[in-house]
BADRENNU-461304 format. One line per 3 residues: for each residue x negated, y negated, z negated of C-alpha. Coordinates in steps of 0.05 Angstrom, whole numbers, always signed. Example, Ala and Ser with C-alpha at 12.3 -4.5 7.8 and 13.67 -1.06 7.14 Angstrom:
2
-246 +90 -156  -273 +21 -143
***
This chain:
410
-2905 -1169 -2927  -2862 -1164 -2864  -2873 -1239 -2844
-2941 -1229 -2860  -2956 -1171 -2823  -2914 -1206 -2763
-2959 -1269 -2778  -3027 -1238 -2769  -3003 -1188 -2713
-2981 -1261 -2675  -3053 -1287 -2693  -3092 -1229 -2664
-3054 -1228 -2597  -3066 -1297 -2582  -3126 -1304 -2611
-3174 -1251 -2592  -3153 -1225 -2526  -3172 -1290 -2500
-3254 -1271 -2534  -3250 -1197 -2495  -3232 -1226 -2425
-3288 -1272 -2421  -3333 -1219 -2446  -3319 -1172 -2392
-3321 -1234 -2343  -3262 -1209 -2300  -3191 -1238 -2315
-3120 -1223 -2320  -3094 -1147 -2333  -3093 -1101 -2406
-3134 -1038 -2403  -3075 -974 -2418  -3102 -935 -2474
-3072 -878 -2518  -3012 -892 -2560  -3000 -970 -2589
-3058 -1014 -2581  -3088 -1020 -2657  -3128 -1082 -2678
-3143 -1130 -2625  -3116 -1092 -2556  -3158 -1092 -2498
-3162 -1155 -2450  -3199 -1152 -2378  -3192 -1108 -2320
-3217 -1038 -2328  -3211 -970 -2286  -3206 -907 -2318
-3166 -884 -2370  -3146 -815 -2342  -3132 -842 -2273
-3173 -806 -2219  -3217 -854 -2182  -3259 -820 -2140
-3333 -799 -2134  -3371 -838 -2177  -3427 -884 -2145
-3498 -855 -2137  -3566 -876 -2130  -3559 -934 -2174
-3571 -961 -2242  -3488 -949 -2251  -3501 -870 -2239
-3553 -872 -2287  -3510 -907 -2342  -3453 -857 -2316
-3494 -801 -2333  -3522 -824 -2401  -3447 -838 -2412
-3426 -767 -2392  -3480 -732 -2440  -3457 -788 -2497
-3382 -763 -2491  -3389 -686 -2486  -3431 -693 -2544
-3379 -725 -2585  -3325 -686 -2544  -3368 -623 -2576
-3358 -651 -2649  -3285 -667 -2638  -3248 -601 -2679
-3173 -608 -2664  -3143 -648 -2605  -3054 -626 -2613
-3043 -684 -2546  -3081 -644 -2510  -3126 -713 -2489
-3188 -683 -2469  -3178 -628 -2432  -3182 -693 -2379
-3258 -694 -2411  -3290 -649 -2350  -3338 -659 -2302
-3387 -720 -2290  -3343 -779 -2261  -3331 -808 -2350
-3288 -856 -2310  -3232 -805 -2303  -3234 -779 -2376
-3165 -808 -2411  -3183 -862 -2463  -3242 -878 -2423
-3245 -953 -2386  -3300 -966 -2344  -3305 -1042 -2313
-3286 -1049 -2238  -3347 -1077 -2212  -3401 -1045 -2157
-3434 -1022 -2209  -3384 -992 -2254  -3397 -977 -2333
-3364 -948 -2390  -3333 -1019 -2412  -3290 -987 -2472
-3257 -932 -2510  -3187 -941 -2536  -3154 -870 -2563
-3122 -913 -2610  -3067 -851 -2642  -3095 -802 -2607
-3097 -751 -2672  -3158 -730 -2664  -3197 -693 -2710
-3275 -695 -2717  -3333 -739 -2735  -3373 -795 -2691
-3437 -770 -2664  -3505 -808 -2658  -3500 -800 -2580
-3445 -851 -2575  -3503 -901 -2583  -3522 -886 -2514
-3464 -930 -2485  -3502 -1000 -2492  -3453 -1030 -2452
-3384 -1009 -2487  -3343 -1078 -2513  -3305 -1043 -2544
-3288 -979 -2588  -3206 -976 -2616  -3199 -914 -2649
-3143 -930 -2704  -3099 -871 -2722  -3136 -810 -2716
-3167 -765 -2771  -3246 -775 -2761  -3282 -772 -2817
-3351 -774 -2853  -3397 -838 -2840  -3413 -892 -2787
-3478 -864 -2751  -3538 -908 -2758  -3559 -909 -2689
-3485 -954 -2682  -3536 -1016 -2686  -3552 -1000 -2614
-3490 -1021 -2587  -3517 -1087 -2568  -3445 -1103 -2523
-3398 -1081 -2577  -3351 -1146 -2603  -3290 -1096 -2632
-3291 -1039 -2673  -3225 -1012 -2708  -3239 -942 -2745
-3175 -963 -2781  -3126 -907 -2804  -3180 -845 -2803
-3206 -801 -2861  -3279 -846 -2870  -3311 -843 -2933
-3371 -864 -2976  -3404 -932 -2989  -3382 -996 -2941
-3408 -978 -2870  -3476 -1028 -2870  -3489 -1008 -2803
-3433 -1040 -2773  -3465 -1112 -2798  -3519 -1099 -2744
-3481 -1095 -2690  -3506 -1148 -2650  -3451 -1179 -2615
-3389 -1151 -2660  -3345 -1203 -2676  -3284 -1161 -2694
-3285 -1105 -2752  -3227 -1070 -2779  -3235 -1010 -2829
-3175 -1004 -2860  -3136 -951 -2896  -3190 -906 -2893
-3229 -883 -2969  -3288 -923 -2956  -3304 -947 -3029
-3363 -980 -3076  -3382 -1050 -3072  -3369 -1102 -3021
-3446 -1128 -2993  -3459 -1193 -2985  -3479 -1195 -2911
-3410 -1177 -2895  -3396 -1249 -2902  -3449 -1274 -2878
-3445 -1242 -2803  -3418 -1277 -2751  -3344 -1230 -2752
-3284 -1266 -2732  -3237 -1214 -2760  -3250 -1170 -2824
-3199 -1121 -2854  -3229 -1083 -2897  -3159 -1076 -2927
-3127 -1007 -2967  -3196 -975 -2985  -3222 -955 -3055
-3274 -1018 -3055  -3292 -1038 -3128  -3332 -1086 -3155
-3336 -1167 -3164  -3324 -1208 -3100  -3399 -1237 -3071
-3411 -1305 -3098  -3414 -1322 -3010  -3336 -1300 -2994
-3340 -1381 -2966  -3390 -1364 -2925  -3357 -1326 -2876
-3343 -1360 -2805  -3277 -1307 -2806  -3210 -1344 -2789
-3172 -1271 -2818  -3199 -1237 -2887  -3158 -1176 -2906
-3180 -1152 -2979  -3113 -1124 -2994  -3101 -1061 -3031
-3167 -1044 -3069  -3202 -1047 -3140  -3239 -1105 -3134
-3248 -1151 -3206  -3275 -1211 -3219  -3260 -1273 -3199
-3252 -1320 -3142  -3312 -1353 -3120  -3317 -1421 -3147
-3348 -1448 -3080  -3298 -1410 -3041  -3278 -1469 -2990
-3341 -1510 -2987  -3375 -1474 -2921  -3322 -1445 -2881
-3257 -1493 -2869  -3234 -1455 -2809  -3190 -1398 -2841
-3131 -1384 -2827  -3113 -1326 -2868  -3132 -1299 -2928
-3108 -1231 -2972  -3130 -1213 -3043  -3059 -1183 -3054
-3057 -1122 -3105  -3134 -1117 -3135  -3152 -1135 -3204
-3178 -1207 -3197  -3173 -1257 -3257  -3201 -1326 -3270
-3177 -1383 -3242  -3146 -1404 -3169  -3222 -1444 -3150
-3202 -1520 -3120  -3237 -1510 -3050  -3171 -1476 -3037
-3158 -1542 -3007  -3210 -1545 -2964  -3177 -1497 -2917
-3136 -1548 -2881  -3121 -1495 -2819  -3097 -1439 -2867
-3037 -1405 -2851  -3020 -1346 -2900  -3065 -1339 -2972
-3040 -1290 -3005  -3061 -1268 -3084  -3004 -1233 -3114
-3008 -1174 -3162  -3071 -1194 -3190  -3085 -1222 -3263
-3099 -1291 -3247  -3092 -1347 -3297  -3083 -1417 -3306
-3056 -1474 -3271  -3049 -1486 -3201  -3098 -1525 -3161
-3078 -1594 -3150  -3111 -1587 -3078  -3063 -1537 -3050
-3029 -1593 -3034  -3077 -1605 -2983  -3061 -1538 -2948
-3030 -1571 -2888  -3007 -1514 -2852  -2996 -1459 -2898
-2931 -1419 -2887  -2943 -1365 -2927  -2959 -1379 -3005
-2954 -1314 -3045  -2980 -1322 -3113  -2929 -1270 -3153
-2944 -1212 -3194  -3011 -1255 -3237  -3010 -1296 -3300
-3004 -1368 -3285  -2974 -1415 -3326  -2951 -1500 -3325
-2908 -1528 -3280  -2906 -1519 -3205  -2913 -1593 -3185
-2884 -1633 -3130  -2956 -1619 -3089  -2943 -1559 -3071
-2865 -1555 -3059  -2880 -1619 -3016  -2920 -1583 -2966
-2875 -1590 -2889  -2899 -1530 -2857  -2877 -1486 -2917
-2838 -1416 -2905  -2848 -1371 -2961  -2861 -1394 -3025
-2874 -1333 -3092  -2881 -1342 -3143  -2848 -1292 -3187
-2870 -1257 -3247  -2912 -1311 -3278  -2910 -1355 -3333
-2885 -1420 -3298  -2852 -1463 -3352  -2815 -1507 -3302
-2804 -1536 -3231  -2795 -1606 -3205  -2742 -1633 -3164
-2781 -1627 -3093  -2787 -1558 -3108  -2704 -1553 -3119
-2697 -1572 -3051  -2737 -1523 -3022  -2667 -1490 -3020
-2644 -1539 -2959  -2713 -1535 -2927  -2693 -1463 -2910
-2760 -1443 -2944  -2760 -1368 -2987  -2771 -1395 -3054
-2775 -1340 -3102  -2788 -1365 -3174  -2762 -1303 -3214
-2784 -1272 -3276  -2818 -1342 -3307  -2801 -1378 -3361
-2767 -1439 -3338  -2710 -1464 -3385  -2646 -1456 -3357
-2652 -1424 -3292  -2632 -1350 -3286  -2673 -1286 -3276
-2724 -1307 -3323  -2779 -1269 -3364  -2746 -1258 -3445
-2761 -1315 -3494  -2805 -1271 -3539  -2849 -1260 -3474
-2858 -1336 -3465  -2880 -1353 -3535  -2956 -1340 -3514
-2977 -1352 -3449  -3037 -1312 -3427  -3100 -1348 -3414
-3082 -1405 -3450  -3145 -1418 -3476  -3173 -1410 -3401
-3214 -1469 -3377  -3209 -1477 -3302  -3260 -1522 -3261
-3225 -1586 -3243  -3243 -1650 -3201  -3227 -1703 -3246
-3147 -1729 -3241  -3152 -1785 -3184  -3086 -1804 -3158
-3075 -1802 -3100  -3112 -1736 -3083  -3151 -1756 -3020
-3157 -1684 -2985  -3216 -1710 -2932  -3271 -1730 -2987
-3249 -1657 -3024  -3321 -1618 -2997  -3360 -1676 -3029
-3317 -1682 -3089  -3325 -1601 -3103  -3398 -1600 -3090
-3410 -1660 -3142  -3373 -1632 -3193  -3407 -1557 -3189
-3473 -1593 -3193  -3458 -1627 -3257  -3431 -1564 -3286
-3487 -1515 -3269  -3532 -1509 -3332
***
């Protein structure tokens, strides 16, 4: 998980901060917020943040926003029960500019731009008020102890692109609300106790980003997980059961990296798997998935991260998808495996983690018990396959998938 962790951490620097400087228009410079930037950082050029500026402007539309900001933020301020860092007692008087965690952008007419109190350790709830700032990009508050619900007047944050609630106390059924932000692009809810059933608009929105990772979300997997234009989909760490989507892979071909790590999925690993010639890490271990592998993984040209341990499957692990150059980490322990091919062997003098433990492949070491390999779960199971055409031609695999779902549906 390490070079996972390190893997997506590397994503979101280089690819988001880019998103939030052009959205605040203004280049260069990182906005200084409480504790460790959590989720996507801050990009742009911002004032604020517990610095003392000076008066703020009057007599414009900025003092207006000011002041709508001002009654927004004492209002949550007012709902906020235990602050042990002391950060707002820097929460007085009109100029919202000055309050710590606070970024306003440097312009004539300056705004509240952003809140970041990202492990501040605050305790409280999020008021209704906080809809007020219409012109907030975004809202980082990972690492605190809010809890209770999303408000429903969030949908009025027509400017917001990133909200992280990650690491709080949140509960109940998956935040809808947050699908109607207008312009969000970034959403990131985990480790909180949010639970209940994934909705289908969630892939459906226009988010670049969802972790919605190390929650208590149940339930089957919405037939339109493809759907999503996300490049990184965290669903690590719940209870969700089912299985895979078997048109995961025919609408979105532009992710990057995928987590279904430790839920309860079973079925089949679907074939538009393949389609995803840009992914980077997929990652389904400790699951109960069955079957064979996918003879269009091999078209996963720049995966680095495979991580398939911890399930059920079963055959051989063929040459396909040893052979792929950009490999780093290849898992698959604790399966069923019943042997490896020669390309695979020499994954040893690629330098690639191979981990192939706990199987049962004839004469190699650390492998499952005999008596455990005499039946192999989910033998019976029939997985969707495009018809064996050698060789695999990875381009035509959309229209390939798409044919042979239409001449299996009833």
């Amino acid at each position: 998980m390490g070079k996972i962790c390190c893997l997506l951490a590397a994503f979101l620097l280089f690819h988001l901060i880019p998103t939030e400087a052009a959205a605040f228009g203004v280049g260069g410079g990182v906005g200084i917020g409480i504790g460790n930037a959590g989720g996507g950082g801050g990009g742009g050029v911002w004032i604020g943040g517990g610095i003392n500026n000076g008066p703020t402007p009057s007599g414009s539309s900025s003092g207006s926003s000011l002041s709508t900001a001002y009654t927004a933020l004492q209002a949550w301020k007012s709902a906020i029960t235990d602050d042990p860092l002391g950060i707002l007692s820097t929460w007085v008087g009109t100029n919202v500019c000055s309050y710590k965690g606070v970024f306003c952008s440097n312009s004539q007419s300056p705004v509240v731009a952003g809140i970041d109190l990202n492990h501040a350790n605050l305790q409280g709830i999020l008021v209704k008020e906080l809809s007020f700032l219409t012109d907030m990009t975004l809202l980082h508050l990972n690492s605190n102890r809010f809890s209770g619900t999303v408000p429903e007047t969030f949908k009025d944050l027509t400017s917001l692109q990133e909200l992280d609630l990650s690491n709080n106390h949140f509960s109940g059924s998956f935040p809808i609300v947050t699908l109607y932000i207008p312009n969000l692009v970034y959403l990131d809810i985990r480790f909180n106790n949010f639970s209940g059933a994934l909705p289908q608009d969630l892939f459906n929105k226009r988010l670049d980003a969802i972790f919605v990772n190390n929650n208590q979300f149940s339930g089957e997997l919405p037939q339109n997980l493809g759907n999503s234009p996300a490049s990184v989909i965290n669903l690590a760490n719940n209870k969700l059961s089912g299985s895979i989507p078997i048109s995961f892979g025919l609408t979105n071909s532009k992710l990057k990296e995928i987590l279904f790590l430790n839920n309860q999925l079973t079925g089949c690993i679907p074939e538009g798997i393949g389609v995803f010639t840009e992914m980077q890490v997929f990652d389904a271990s400790y699951n109960l998935l069955m079957g064979h592998l996918p003879d269009t993984i091999s078209c996963l040209s720049d995966i680095e991260v495979l991580n398939l341990g911890h399930n059920k499957l079963s055959g051989e692990l063929p040459d396909l998808v040893c052979s792929l150059r950009t490999l780093m980490n290849l898992t698959v322990a604790y399966n069923f495996f019943s042997g490896f091919s020669q390309e695979c062997a020499r994954l040893f003098f690629r330098n690639v983690g191979f981990d192939f433990s706990a199987n049962c492949i004839p004469g190699r070491d650390m492998q499952r018990p005999q008596p455990d390999c005499s039946s192999i779960p989910g033998g019976g199971l029939s997985c969707l396959r495009i018809p064996s055409v050698q060789p695999l031609v990875c381009g035509s695999l959309v229209g390939s998938l798409e044919v042979n779902l239409s001449s299996s549906s009833p």
